[in-house]
DODREN-432847 format. One record per residue (C-alpha): x, y, z. Coordinates in steps of 0.001 Angstrom, whole numbers, padded with zeros to 6 digits. Example, Ala and Ser with C-alpha at 12.3 -4.5 7.8 and 13.67 -1.06 7.14 Angstrom:
BEGIN
{{012300 -004500 007800}}
{{013670 -001060 007140}}
# end
This chain:
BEGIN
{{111685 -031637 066916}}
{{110845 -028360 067944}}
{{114288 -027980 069294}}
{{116192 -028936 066303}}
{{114367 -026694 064033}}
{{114629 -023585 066198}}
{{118384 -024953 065926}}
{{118183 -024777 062000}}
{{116732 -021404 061580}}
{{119626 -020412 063620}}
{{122247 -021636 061987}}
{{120676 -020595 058637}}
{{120095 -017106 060177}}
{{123784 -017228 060995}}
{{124359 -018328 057278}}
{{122884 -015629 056093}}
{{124165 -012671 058251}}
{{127636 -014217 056930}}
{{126922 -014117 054010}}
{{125448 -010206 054429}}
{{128694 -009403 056311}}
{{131204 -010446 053188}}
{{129123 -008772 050381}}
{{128821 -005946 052419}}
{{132847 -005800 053308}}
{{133415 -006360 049658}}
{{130973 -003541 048945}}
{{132643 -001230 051739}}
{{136457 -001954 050175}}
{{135393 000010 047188}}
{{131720 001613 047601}}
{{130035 000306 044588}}
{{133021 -001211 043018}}
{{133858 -005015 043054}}
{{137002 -006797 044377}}
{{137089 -007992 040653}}
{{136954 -004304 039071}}
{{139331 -003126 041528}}
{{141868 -005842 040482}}
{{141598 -004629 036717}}
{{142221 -000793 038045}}
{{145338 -001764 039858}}
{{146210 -003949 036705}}
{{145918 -000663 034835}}
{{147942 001235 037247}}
{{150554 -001154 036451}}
{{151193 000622 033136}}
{{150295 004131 033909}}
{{150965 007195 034633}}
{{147746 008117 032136}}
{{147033 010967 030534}}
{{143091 011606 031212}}
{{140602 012641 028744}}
{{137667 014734 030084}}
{{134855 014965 027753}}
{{131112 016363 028406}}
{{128805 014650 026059}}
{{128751 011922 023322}}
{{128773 013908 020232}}
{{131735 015768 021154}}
{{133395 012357 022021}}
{{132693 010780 018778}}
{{135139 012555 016818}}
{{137776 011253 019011}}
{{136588 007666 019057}}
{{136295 007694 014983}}
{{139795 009444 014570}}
{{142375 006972 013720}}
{{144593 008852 015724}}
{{142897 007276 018955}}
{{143638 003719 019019}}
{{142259 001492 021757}}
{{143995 -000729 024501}}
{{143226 -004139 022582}}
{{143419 -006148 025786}}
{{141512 -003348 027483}}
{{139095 -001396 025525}}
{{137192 000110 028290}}
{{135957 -000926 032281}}
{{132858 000526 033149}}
{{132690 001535 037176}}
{{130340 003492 039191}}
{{127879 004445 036388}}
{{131090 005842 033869}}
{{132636 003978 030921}}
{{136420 004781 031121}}
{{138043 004353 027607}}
{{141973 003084 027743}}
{{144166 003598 024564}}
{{146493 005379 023420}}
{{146783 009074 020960}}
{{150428 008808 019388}}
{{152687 007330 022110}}
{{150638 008718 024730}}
{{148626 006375 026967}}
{{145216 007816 028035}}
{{142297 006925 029189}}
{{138915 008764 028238}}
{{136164 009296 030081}}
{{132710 011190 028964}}
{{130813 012753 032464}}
{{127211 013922 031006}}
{{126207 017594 030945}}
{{126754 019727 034328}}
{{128945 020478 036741}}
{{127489 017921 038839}}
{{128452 015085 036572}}
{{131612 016670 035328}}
{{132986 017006 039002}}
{{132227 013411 039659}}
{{133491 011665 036755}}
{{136930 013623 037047}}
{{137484 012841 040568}}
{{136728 009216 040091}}
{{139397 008998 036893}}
{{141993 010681 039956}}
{{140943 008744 042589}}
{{140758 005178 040585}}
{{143519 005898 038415}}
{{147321 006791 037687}}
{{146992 009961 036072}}
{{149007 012744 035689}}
{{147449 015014 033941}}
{{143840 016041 032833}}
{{142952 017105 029358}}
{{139008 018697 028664}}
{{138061 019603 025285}}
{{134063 020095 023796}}
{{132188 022689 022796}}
{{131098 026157 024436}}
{{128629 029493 023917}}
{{130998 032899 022545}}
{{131105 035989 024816}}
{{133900 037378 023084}}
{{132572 039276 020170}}
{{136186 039075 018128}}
{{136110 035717 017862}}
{{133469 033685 015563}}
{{131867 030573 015780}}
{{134333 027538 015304}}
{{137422 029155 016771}}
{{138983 026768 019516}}
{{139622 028792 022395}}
{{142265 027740 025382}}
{{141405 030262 028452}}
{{144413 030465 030981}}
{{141878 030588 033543}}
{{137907 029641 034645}}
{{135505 030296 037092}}
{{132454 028918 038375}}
{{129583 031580 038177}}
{{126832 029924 038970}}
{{127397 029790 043163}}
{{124992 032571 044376}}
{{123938 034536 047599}}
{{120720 036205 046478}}
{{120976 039406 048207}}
{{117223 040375 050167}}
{{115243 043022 048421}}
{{116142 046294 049882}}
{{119482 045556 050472}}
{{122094 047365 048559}}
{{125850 047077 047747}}
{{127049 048521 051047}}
{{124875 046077 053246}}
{{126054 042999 054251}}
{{125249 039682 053207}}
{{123366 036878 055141}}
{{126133 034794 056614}}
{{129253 037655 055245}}
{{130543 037760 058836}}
{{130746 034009 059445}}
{{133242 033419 056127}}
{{130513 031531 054800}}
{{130091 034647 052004}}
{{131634 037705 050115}}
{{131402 040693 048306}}
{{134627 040672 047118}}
{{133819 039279 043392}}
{{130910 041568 043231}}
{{127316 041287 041741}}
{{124240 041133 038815}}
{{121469 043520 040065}}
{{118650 042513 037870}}
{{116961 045837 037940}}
{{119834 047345 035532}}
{{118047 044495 032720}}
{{114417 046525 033513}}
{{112565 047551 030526}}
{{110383 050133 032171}}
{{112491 051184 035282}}
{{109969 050878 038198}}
{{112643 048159 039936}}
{{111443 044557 040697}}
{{111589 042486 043876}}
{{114646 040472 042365}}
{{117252 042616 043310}}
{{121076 041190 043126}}
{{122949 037997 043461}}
{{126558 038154 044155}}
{{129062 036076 043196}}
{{131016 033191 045422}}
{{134225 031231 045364}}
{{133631 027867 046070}}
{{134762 025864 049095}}
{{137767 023794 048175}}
{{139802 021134 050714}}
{{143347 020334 048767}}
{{144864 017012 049432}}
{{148045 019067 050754}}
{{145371 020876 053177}}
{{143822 020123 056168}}
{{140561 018098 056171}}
{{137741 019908 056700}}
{{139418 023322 057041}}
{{137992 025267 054006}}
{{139952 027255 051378}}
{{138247 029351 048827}}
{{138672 029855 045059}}
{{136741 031567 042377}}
{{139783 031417 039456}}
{{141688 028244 038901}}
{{144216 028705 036616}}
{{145195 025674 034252}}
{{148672 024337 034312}}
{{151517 027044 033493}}
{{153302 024740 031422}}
{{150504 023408 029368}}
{{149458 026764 028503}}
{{152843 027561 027399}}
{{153166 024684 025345}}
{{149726 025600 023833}}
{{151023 028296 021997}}
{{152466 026359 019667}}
{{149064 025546 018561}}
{{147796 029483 017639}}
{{148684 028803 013936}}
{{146442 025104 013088}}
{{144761 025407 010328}}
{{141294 024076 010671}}
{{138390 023668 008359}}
{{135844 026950 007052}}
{{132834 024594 006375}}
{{130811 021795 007210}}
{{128390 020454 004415}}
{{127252 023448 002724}}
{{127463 025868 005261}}
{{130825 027995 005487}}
{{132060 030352 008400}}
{{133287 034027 006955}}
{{136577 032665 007914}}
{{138528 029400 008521}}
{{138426 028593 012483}}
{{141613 029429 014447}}
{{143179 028528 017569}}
{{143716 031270 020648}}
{{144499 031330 023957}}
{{142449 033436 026143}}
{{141909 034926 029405}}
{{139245 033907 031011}}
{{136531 031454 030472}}
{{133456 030692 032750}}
{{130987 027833 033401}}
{{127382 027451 035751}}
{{124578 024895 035292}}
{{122778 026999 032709}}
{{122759 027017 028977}}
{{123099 030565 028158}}
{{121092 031480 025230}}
{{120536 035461 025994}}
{{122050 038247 024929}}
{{121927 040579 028333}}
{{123475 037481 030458}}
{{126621 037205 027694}}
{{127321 040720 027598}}
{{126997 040892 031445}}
{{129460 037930 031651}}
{{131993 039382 029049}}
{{132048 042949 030829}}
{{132337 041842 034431}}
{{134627 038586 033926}}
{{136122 038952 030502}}
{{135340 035380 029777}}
{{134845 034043 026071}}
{{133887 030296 026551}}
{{130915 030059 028625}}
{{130064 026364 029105}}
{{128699 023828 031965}}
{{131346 021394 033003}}
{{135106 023150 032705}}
{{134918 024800 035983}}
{{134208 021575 037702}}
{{136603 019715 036285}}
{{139547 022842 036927}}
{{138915 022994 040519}}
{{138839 019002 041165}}
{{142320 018930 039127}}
{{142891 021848 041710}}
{{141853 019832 044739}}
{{144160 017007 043522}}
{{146972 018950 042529}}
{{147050 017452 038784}}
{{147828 019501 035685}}
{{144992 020468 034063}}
{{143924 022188 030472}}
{{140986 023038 028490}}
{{140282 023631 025416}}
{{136581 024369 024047}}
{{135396 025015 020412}}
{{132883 027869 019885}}
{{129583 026762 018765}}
{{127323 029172 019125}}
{{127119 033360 020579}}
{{125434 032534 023963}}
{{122463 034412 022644}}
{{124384 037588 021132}}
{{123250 036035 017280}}
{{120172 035753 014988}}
{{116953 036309 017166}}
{{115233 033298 015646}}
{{117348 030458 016720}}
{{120508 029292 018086}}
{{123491 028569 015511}}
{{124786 025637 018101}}
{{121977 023678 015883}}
{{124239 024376 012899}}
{{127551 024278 014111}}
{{127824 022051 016656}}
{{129615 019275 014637}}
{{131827 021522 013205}}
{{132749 023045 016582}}
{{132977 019379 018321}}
{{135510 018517 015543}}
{{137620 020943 015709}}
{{138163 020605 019633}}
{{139248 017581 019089}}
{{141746 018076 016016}}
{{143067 020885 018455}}
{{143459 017838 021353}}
{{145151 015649 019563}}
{{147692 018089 018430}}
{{148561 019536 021654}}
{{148812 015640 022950}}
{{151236 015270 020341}}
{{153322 018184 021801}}
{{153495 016633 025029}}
{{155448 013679 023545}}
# end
């Protein structure tokens, strides 16, 4: 008896460990993705190429989702994968599929290589809202930047050290000086210094798909596709609304393309950091996610754009509160009114 029982635990032992062995091979084909969900992609791929919709947060989604210029895939609607909900329709005769990543470049970075990696997509769209640097320009302008950076990748220089000495890790690659630096003593109310001294700026680490793996390149500036810029001048003379409610701007919104824009994982809501920004970069959006999303699309090799409505002055306004309380809406519409237009210059 004994015999045949130690003989039943072991073939239910075996049992199991087969069992173990084909969830985890299913689970190993596609991470955290089933064999079922990675049908529906490649059923999906089927009628692609895509255009991809890159969006931060919900509220600047909604005015997409509610225009009836967005009509969802009626077989379709959306598959929900690895913690994202991506959205499959279609904006005139334009297939797309939309995808909101959460606030930060974290969750921006992620959700934009998954909708590359997962899907057929040739090009990457990302509209929402951003802070103003620019002091020309006025809340609920739509601004397209030919260019962005990622300015919140630090080496915090050691106190003491100056311009001319080098930084911890300079001589290994791993650093630079070449983008230069904030030196927090030049923000010092009563000049006596402080023990902060300077961070400099860094390019991030990028490994294109055309590049070698694990052999690092560096980039600081991505630009956003030449042609999509181009095209995006068409768009300089939308006309788009002067109020929301009761409240009115001094002067209906307009479109513009710009230089530079700039994002880190900080909501800037101060007046020495924006001016700093706007003199040493020339940026005017200042946001968290369209950095991460230009230099995955750069990583890739996929066309990207952004476009991002002003909501607010990044601190450079009224003392007693932030207008991105006020103006959000307004500015979250309008980004997307500016989207759907350039979409229907692509077609």
């Amino acid at each position: 008896m004994r015999m045949e029982s130690m003989k039943k635990r072991r073939i239910l032992v075996l049992l199991v460990l087969a069992a173990m062995a084909g969830s985890l091979s299913e689970r190993a084909s596609g991470g955290s993705i089933t064999k079922k969900a990675w049908r529906t992609v490649r059923r999906v791929n089927k009628e692609g190429p895509y255009l991809g919709l890159v969006v931060p947060n919900s509220f600047e989604l909604n005015p997409l989702l509610q225009s009836s210029n967005f009509v969802h895939s009626p077989r379709l609607p959306f598959l929900d994968l690895a913690g994202r909900r991506f959205r499959f329709g279609t904006v005139g005769k334009e297939k797309v599929i939309v995808v909101m990543t959460g606030l930060s470049m974290l969750n921006a970075g992620l959700s934009t290589q998954l909708l590359l990696t997962l899907f057929d997509v040739k090009g990457v769209v990302h509209f929402g809202i951003a802070g103003n640097a620019n002091p020309d320009l006025q809340i609920g302008d739509v601004t397209i930047p030919r260019r962005w950076a990622h300015t919140g990748l630090w080496n915090w220089q050691r106190n003491g050290d100056g311009p001319n000495d080098e930084l911890a890790l300079e001589a290994t690659g791993d650093y630079t000086r070449r983008i230069g630096y904030l030196n927090f003593s030049d923000y010092d109310a009563i000049k006596e210094g402080n023990l902060l001294n300077s961070v400099w700026y860094q390019p991030e680490e990028i490994f294109p798909v055309d590049g070698i793996p694990e052999v690092r390149q560096h980039a600081f500036w991505v630009s956003v596709n030449k042609n999509y810029y181009a095209l995006s001048r068409n768009l300089e003379g939308l006309k788009l609304p002067q109020c929301i409610n009761s409240t009115c701007l001094r002067r209906r919104a307009k479109v513009l393309r710009v230089e530079n824009g700039c994002s880190a994982n900080a909501f800037v809501d101060n007046a020495g950091y924006r001016q700093f920004l706007r003199n040493k970069f020339n940026v005017t959006p200042i946001d968290m996610e369209s950095a991460a999303v230009a230099l995955v699309c750069r990583q890739v090799r996929v066309p990207f754009i952004a476009f991002r409505a002003l909501s607010d002055l990044a601190g450079g306004g009224s003392s007693e509160s932030n207008e991105a309380a006020v103006f959000s809406s307004l500015a979250a519409q309008n980004s997307v009114d500016v989207v759907i237009e350039f979409i229907n210059l692509l077609q």
